[in-house]
Chimera marker file (.cmm) of the C-alpha trace (Angstrom):
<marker_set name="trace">
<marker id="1" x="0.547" y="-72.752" z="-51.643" r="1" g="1" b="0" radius="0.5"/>
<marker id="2" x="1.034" y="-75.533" z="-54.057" r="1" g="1" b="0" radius="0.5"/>
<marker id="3" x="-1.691" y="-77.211" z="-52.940" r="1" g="1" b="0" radius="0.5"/>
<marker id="4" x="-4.045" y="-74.334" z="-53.109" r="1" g="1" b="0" radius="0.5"/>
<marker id="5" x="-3.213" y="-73.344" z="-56.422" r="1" g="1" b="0" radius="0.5"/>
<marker id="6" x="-4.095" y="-76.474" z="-57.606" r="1" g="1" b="0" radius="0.5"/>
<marker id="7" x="-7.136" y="-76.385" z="-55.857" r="1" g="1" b="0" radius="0.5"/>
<marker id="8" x="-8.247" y="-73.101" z="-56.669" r="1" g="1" b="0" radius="0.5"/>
<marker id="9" x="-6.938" y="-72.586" z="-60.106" r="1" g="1" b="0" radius="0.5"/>
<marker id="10" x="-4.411" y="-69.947" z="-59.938" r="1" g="1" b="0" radius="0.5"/>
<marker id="11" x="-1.617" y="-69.692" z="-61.498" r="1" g="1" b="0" radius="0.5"/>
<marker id="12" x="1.325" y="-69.935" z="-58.957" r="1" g="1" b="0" radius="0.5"/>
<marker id="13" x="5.025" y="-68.576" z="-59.198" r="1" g="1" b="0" radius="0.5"/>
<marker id="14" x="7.805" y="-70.065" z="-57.042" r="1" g="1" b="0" radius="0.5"/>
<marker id="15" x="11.057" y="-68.510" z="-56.577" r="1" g="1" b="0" radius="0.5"/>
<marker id="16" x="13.582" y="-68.724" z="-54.484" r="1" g="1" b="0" radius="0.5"/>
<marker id="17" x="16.335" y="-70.894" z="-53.923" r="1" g="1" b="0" radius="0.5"/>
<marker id="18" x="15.520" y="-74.902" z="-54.590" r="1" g="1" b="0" radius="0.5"/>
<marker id="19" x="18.094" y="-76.410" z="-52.681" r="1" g="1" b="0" radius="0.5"/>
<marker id="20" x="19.939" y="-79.947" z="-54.064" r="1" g="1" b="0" radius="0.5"/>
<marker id="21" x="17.980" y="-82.273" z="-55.481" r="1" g="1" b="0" radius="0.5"/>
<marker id="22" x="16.845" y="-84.264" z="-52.345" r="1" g="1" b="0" radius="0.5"/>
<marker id="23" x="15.307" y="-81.254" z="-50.930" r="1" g="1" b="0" radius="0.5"/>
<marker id="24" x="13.565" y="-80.024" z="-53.763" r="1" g="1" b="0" radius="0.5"/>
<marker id="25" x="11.768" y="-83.587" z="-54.376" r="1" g="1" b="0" radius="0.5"/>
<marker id="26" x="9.016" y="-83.109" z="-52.452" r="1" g="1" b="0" radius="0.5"/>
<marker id="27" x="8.117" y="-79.733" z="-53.778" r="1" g="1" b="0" radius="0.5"/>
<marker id="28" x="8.360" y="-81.369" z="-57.305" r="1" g="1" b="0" radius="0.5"/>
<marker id="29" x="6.330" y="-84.199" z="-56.472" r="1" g="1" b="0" radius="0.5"/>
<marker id="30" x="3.696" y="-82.254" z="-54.843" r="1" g="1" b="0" radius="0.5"/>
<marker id="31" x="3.298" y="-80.020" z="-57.940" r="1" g="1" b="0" radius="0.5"/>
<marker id="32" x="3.280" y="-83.009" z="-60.417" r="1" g="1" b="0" radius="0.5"/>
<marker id="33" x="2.009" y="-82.090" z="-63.828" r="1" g="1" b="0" radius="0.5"/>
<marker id="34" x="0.330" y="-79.191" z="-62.478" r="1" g="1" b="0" radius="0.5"/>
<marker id="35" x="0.422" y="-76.673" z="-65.633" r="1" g="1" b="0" radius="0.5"/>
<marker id="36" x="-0.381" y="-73.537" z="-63.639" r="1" g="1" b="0" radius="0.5"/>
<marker id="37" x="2.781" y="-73.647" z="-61.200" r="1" g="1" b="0" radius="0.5"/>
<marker id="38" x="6.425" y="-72.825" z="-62.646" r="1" g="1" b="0" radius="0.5"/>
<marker id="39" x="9.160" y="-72.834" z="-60.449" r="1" g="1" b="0" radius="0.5"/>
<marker id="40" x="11.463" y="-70.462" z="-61.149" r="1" g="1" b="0" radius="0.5"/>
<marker id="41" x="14.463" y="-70.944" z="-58.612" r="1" g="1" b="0" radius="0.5"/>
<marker id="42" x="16.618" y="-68.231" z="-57.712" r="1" g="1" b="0" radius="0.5"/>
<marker id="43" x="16.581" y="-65.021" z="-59.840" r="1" g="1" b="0" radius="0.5"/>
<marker id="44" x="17.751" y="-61.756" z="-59.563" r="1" g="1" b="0" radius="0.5"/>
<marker id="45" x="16.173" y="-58.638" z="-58.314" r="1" g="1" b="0" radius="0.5"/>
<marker id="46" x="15.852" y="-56.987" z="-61.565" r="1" g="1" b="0" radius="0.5"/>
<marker id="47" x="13.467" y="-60.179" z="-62.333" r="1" g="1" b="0" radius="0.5"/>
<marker id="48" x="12.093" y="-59.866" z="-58.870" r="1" g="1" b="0" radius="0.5"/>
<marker id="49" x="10.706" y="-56.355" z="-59.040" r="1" g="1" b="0" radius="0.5"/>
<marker id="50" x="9.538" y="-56.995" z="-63.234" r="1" g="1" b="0" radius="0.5"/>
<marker id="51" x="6.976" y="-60.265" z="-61.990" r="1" g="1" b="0" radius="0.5"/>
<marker id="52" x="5.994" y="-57.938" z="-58.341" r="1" g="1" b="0" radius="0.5"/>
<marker id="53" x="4.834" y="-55.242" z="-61.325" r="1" g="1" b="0" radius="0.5"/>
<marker id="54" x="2.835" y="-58.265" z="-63.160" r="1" g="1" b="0" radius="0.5"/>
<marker id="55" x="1.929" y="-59.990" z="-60.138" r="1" g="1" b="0" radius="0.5"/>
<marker id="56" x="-1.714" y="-59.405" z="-59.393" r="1" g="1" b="0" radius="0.5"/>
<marker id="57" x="-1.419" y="-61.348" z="-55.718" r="1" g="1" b="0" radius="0.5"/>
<marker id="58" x="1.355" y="-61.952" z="-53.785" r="1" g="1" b="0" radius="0.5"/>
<marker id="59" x="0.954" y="-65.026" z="-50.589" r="1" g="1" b="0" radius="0.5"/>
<marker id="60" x="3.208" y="-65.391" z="-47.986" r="1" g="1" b="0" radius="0.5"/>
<marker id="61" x="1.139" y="-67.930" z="-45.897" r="1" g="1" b="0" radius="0.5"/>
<marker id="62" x="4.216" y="-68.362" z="-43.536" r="1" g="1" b="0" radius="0.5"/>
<marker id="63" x="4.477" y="-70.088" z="-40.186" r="1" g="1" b="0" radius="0.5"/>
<marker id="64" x="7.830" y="-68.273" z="-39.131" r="1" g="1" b="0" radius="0.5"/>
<marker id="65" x="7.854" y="-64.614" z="-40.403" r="1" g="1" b="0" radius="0.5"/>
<marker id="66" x="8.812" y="-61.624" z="-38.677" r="1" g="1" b="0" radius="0.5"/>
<marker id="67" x="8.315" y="-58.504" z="-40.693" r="1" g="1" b="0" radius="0.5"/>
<marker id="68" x="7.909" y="-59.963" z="-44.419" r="1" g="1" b="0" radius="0.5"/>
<marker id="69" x="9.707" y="-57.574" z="-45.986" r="1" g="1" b="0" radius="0.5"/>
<marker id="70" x="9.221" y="-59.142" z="-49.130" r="1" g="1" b="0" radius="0.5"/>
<marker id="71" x="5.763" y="-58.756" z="-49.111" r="1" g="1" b="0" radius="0.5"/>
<marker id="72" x="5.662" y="-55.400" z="-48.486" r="1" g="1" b="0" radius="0.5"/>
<marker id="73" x="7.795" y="-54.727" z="-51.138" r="1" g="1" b="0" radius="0.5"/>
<marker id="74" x="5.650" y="-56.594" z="-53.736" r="1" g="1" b="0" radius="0.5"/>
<marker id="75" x="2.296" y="-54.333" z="-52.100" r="1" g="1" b="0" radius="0.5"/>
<marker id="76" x="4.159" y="-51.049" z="-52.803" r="1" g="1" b="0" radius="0.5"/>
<marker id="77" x="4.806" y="-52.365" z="-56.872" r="1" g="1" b="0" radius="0.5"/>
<marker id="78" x="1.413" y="-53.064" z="-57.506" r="1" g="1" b="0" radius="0.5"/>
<marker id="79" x="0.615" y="-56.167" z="-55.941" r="1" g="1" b="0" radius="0.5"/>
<marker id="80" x="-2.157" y="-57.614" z="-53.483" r="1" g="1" b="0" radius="0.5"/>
<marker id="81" x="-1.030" y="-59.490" z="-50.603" r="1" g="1" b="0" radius="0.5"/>
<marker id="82" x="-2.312" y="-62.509" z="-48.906" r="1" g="1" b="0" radius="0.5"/>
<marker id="83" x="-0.442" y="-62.799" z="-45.659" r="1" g="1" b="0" radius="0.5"/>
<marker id="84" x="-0.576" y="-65.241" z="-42.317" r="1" g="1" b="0" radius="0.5"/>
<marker id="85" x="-2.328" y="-64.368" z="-40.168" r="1" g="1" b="0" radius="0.5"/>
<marker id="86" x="0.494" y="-65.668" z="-37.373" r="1" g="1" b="0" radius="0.5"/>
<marker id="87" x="2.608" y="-63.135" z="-36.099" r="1" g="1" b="0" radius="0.5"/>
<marker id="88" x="3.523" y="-59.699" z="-36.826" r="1" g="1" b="0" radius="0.5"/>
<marker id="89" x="3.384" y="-59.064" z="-40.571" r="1" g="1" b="0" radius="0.5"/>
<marker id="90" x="-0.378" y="-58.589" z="-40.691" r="1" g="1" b="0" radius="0.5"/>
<marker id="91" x="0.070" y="-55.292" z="-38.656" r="1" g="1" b="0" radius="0.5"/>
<marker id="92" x="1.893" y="-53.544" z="-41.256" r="1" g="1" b="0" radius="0.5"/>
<marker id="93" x="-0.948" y="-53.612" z="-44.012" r="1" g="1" b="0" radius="0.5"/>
<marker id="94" x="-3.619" y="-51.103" z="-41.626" r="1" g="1" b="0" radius="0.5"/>
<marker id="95" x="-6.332" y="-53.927" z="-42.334" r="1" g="1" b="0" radius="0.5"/>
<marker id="96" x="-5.987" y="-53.970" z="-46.386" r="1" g="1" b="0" radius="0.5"/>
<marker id="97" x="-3.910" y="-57.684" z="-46.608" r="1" g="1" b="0" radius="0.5"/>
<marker id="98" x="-6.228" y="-60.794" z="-47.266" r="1" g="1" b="0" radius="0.5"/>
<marker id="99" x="-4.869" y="-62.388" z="-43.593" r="1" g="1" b="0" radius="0.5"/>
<marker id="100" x="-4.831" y="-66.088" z="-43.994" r="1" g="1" b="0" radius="0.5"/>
<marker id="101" x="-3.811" y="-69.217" z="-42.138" r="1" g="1" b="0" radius="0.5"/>
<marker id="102" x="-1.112" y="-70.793" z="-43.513" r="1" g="1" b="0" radius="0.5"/>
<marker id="103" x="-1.747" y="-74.217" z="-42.092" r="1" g="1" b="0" radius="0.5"/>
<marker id="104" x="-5.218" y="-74.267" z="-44.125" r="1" g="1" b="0" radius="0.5"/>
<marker id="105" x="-5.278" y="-74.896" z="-48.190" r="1" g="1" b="0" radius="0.5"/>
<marker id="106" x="-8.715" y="-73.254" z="-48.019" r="1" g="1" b="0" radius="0.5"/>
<marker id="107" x="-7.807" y="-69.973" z="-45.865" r="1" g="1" b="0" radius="0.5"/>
<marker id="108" x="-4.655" y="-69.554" z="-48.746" r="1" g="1" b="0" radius="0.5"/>
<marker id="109" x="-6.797" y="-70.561" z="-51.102" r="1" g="1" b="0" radius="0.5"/>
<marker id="110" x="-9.774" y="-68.279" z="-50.588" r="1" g="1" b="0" radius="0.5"/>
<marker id="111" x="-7.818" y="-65.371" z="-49.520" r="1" g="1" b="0" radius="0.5"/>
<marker id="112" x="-5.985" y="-65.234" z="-52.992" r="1" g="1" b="0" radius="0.5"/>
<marker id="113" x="-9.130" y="-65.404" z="-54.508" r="1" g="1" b="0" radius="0.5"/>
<marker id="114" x="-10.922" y="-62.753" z="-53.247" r="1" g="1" b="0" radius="0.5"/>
<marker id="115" x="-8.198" y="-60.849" z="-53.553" r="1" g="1" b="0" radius="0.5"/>
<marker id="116" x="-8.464" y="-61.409" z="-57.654" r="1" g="1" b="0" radius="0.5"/>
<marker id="117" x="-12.224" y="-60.454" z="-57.114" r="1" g="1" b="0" radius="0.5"/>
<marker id="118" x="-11.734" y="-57.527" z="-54.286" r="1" g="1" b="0" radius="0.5"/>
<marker id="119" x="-8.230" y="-55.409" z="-55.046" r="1" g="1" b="0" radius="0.5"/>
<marker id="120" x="-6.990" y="-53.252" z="-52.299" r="1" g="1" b="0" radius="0.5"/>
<marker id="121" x="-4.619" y="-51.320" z="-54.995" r="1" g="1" b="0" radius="0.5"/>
<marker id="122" x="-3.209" y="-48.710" z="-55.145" r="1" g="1" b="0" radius="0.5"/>
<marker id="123" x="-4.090" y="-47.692" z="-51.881" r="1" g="1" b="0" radius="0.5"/>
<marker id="124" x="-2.421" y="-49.823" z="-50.097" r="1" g="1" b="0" radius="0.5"/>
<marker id="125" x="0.901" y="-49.276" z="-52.307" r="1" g="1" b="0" radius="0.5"/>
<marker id="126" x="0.400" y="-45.539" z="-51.001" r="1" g="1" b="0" radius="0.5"/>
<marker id="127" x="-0.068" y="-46.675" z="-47.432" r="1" g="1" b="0" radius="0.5"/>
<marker id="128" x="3.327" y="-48.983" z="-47.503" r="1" g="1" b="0" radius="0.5"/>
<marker id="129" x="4.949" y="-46.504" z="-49.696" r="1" g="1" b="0" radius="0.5"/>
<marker id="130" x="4.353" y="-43.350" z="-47.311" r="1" g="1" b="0" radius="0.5"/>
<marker id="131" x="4.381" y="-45.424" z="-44.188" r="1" g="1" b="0" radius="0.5"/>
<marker id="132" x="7.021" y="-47.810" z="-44.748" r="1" g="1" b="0" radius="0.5"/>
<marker id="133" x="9.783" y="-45.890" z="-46.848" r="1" g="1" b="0" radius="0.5"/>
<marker id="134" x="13.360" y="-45.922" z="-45.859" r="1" g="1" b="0" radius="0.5"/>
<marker id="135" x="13.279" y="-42.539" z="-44.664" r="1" g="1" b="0" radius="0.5"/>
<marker id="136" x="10.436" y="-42.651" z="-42.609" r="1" g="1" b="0" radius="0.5"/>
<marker id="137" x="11.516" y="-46.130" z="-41.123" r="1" g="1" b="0" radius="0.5"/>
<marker id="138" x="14.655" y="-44.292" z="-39.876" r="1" g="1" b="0" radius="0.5"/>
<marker id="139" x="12.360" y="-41.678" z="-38.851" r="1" g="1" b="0" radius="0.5"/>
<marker id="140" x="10.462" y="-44.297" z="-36.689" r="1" g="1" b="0" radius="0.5"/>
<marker id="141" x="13.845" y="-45.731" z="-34.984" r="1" g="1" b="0" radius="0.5"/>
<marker id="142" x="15.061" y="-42.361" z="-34.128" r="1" g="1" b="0" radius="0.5"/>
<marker id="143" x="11.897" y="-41.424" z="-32.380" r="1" g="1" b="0" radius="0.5"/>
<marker id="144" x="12.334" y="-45.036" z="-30.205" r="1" g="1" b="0" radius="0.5"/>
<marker id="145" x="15.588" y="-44.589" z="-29.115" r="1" g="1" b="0" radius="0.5"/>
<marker id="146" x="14.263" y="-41.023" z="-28.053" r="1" g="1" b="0" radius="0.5"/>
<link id1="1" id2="2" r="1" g="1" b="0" radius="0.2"/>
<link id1="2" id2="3" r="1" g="1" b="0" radius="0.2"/>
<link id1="3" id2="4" r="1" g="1" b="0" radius="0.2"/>
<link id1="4" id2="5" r="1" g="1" b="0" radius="0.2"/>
<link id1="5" id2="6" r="1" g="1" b="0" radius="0.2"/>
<link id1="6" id2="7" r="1" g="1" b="0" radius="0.2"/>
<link id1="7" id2="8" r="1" g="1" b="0" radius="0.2"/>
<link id1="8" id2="9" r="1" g="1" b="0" radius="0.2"/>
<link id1="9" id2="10" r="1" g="1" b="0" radius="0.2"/>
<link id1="10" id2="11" r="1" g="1" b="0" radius="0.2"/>
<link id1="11" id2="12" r="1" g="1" b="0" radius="0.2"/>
<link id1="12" id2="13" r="1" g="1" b="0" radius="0.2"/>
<link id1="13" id2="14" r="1" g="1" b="0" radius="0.2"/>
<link id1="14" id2="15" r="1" g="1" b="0" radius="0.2"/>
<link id1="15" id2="16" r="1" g="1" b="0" radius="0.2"/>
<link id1="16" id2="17" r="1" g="1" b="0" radius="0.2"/>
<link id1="17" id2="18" r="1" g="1" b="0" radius="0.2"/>
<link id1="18" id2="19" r="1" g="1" b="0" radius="0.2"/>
<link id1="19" id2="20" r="1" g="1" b="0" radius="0.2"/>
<link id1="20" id2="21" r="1" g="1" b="0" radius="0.2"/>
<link id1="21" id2="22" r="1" g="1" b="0" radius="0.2"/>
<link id1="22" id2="23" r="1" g="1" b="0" radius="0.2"/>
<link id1="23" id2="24" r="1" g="1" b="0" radius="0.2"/>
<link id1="24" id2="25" r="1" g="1" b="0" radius="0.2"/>
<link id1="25" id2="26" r="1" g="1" b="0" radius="0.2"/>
<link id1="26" id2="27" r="1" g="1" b="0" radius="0.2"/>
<link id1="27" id2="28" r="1" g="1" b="0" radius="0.2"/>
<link id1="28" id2="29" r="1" g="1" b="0" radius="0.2"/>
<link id1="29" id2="30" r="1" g="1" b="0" radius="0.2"/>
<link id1="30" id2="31" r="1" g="1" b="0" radius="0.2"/>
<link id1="31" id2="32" r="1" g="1" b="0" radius="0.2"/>
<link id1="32" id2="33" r="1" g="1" b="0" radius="0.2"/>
<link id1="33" id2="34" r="1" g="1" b="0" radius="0.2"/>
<link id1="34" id2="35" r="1" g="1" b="0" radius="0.2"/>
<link id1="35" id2="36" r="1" g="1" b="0" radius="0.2"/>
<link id1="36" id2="37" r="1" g="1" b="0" radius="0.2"/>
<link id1="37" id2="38" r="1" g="1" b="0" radius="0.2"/>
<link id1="38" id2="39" r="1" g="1" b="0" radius="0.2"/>
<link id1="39" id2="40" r="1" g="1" b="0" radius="0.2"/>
<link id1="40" id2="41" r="1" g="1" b="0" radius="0.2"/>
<link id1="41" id2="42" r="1" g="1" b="0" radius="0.2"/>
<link id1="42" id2="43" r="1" g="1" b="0" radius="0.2"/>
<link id1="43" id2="44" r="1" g="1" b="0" radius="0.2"/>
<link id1="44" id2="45" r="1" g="1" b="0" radius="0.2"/>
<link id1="45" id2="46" r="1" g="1" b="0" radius="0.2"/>
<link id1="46" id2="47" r="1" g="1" b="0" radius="0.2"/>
<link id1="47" id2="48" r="1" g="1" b="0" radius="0.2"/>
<link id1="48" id2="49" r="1" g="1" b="0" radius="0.2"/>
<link id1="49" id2="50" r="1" g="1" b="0" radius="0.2"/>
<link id1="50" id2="51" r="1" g="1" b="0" radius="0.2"/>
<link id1="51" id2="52" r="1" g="1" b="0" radius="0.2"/>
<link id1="52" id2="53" r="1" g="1" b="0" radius="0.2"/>
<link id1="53" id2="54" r="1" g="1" b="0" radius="0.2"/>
<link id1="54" id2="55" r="1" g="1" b="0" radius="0.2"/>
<link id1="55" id2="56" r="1" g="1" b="0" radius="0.2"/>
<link id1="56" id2="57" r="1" g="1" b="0" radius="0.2"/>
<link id1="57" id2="58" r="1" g="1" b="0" radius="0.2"/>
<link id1="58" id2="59" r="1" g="1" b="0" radius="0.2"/>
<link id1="59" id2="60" r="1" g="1" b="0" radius="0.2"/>
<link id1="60" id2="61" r="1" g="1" b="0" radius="0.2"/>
<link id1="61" id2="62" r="1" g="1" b="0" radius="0.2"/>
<link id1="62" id2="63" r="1" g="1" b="0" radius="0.2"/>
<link id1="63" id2="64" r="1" g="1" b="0" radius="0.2"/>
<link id1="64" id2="65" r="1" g="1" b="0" radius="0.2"/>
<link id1="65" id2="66" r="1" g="1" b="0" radius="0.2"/>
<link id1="66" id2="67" r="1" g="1" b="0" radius="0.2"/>
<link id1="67" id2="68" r="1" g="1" b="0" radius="0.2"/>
<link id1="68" id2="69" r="1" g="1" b="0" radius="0.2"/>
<link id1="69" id2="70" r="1" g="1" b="0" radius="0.2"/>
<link id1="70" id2="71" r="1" g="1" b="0" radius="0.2"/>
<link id1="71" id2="72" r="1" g="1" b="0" radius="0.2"/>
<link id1="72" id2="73" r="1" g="1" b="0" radius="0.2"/>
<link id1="73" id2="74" r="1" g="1" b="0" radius="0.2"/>
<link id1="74" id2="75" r="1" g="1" b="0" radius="0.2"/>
<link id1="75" id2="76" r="1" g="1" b="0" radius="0.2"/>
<link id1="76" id2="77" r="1" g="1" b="0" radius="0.2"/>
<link id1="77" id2="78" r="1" g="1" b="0" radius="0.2"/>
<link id1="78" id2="79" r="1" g="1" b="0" radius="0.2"/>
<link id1="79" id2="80" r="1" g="1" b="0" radius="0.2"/>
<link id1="80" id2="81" r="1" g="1" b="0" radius="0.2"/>
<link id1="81" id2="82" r="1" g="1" b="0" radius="0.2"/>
<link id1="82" id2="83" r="1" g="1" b="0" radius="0.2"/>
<link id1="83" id2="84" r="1" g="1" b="0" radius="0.2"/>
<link id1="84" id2="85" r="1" g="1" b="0" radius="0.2"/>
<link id1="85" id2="86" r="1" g="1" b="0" radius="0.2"/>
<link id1="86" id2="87" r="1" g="1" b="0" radius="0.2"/>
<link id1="87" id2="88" r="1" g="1" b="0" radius="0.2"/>
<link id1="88" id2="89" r="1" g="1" b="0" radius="0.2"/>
<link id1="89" id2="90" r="1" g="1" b="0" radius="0.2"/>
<link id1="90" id2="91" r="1" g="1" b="0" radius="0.2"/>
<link id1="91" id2="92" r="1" g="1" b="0" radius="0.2"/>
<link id1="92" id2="93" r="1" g="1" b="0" radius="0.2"/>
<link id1="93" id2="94" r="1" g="1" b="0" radius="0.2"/>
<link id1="94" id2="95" r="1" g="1" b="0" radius="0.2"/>
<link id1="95" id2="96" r="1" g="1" b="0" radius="0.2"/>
<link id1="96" id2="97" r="1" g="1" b="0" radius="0.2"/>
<link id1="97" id2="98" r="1" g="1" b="0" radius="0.2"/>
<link id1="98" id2="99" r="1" g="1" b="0" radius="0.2"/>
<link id1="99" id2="100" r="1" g="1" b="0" radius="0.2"/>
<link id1="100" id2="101" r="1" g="1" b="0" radius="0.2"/>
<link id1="101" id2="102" r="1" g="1" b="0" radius="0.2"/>
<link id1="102" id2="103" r="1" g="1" b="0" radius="0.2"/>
<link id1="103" id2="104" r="1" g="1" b="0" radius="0.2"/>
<link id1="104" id2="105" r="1" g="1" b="0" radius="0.2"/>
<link id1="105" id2="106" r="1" g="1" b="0" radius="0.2"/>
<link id1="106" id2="107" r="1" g="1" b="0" radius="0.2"/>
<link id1="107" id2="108" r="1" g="1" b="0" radius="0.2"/>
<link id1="108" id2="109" r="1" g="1" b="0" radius="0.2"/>
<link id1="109" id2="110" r="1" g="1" b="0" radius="0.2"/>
<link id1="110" id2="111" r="1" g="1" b="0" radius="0.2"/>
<link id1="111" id2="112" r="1" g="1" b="0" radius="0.2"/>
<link id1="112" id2="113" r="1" g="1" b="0" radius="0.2"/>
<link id1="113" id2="114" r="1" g="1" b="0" radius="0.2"/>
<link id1="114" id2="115" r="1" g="1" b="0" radius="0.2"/>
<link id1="115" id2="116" r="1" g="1" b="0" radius="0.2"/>
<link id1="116" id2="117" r="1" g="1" b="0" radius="0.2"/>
<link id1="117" id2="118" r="1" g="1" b="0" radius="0.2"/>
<link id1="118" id2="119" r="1" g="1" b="0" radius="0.2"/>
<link id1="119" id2="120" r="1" g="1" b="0" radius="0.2"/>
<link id1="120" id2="121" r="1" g="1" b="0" radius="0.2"/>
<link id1="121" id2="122" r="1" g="1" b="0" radius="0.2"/>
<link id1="122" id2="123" r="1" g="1" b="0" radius="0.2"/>
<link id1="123" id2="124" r="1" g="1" b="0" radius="0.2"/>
<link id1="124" id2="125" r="1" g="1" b="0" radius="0.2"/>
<link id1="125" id2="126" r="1" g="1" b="0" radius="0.2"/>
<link id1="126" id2="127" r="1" g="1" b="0" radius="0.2"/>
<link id1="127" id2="128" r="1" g="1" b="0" radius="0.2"/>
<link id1="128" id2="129" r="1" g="1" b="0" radius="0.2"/>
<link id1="129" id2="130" r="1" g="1" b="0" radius="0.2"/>
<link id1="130" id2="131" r="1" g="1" b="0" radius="0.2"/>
<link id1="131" id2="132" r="1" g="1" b="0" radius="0.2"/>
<link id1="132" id2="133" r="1" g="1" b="0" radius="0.2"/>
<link id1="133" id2="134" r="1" g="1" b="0" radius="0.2"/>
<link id1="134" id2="135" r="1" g="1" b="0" radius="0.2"/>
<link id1="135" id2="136" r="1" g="1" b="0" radius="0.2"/>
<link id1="136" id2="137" r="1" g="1" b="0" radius="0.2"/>
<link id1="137" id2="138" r="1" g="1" b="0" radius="0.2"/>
<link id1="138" id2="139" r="1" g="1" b="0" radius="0.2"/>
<link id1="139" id2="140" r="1" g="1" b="0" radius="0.2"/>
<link id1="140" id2="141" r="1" g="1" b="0" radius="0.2"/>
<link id1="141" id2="142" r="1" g="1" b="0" radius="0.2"/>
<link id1="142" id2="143" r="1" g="1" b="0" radius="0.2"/>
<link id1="143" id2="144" r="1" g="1" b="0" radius="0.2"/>
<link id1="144" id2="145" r="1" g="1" b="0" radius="0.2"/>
<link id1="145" id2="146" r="1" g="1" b="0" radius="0.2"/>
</marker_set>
């Protein structure tokens, strides 16, 4: 991600925890005195859901994700998602995610992009809100174990 924002421009948003000092050093290093990413570190979900409703593009160019819950959150506040194109989070988005491969800068890179250029919104906030609410989720596991 890092590298593809500095690439491709785009201003880039870390949060999350940072761990100690050692393990956040090469993160740091790799961002340098790049001026369009802030890391923000850990913040609350208050914050969360405020920058998912300013967010125009949200990437989760993972290696090891199973459902990506926290993309799917950020598409049903607003936001376009760029997602990897391993595993099973790029079934959940019925075709309207940007699918990338998160061992390429360009793939990330481009597939933010053309998400700026090409927004799948608000439809696909409908489709994860209608198909992916809490009710209807439960709805879904009742109707396996039956």
């Amino acid at each position: 991600m890092i590298r593809a924002a500095k690439k491709f421009h785009f201003n880039l948003l870390l949060a999350g925890n940072k761990g100690n000092e050692e393990q956040f050093k090469p993160i740091k290093d790799e961002i340098g005195d790049a001026e369009n990413i802030q890391v923000l570190g850990f913040i609350s979900e208050e914050e969360i859901i405020s920058l998912y409703k300013k967010a125009r593009v949200f990437a989760l160019p993972s290696t090891m994700e199973g459902v990506g819950i926290v993309a799917l959150d950020a598409a049903a506040l607003g936001c376009d998602v760029a997602i990897t194109n391993l595993g099973g989070p790029k079934e959940y988005y019925s075709g309207m995610a940007s699918l990338v491969d998160p061992y390429s800068v360009d793939s990330i890179g481009n597939g933010i992009v053309d998400l700026f250029n090409s927004s799948k919104q608000p439809e696909l906030s409908k489709y994860v809100r209608e198909n992916f609410s809490p009710s209807k989720i439960g709805d879904m596991l009742i109707e396996m174990y039956m």
